[in-house]
N, C-alpha and C positions, 0 to 999 in steps of 0.2 A: 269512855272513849278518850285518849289519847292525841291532843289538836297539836302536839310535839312542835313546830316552828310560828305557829300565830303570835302575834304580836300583842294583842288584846284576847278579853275573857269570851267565854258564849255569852257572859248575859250582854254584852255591847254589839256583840255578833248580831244577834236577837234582836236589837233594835236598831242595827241599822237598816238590819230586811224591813222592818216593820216600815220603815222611813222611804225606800222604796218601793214598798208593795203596790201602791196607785199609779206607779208608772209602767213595773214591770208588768201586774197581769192585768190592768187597767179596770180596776174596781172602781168603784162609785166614789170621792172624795179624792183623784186624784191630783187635781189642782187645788186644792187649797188652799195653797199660798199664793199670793195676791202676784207674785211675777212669773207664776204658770197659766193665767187667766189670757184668754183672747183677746186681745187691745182691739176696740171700736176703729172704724174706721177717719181716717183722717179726712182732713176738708178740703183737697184737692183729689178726693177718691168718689164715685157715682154714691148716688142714693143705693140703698138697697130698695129692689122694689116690693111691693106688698104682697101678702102674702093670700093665693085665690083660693076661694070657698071651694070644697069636696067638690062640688059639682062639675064647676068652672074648669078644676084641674082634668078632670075626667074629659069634659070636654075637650080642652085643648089638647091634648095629650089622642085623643081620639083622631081630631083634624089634623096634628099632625103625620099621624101614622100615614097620610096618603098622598103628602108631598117629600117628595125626595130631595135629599141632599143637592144634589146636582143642580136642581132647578135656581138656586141661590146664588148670585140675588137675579132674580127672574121679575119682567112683568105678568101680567093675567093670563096671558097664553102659556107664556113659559109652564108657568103652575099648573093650568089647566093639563097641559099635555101631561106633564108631572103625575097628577092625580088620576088621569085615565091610564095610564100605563099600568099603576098601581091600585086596577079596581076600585076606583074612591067608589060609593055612594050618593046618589043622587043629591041628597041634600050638603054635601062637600061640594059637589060639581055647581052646585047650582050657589055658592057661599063666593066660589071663586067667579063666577059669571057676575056676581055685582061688584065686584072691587074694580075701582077707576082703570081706565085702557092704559094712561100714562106715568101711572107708580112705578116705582120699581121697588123690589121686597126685598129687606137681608136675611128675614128669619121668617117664622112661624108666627112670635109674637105681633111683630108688623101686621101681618096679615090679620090675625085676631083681633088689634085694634081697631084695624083699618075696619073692619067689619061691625064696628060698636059692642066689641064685648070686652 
């Protein structure tokens, strides 16, 4: 085959692919080199928070499915309506019936705290 205007051989061809191959088709060893790595987070940046057991996630992920968006940031009622709107489950309705009357919630997580879990 005939490469007629390249400037360099195949075998440097060859490795330059090879040089980019973790980035173009994202194989396993693409970072490598220590200034493709993810930099930690700085100290004026939040904690990362932990990370919840199989179950925990299931759950939360469950509770949240029956508040809505909108309800945000809501107190107990706000929620509560939230949740009946959206068919919650008795044991949701009844999760949101013990959080304090004067919170007000921004998320989902809030709520799961607020509830001791």
């Amino acid at each position: 085959m005939d490469r007629g205007s390249n400037k360099h051989a195949a075998r440097i061809d060859d490795q330059m692919a090879d040089e980019v191959r973790g980035i173009v088709q994202g194989v396993t060893g693409g970072r490598v080199e220590e200034f493709r790595e993810a930099e930690p987070s700085g100290e004026d940046q939040p904690e990362v928070s932990g990370v919840l057991e199989e179950f925990e996630d299931r759950d939360l992920s469950r509770f949240g499915r029956y508040i809505g968006l909108s309800a945000f940031p809501g107190d107990r009622a706000k929620l509560r309506h939230s949740a009946e709107n959206l068919d919650a489950p008795d044991d949701v309705l009844a999760d949101l019936d013990s959080l304090p009357d004067d919170q007000m919630f921004r998320n989902v997580v809030e709520i799961w705290h607020a509830l001791g879990r």
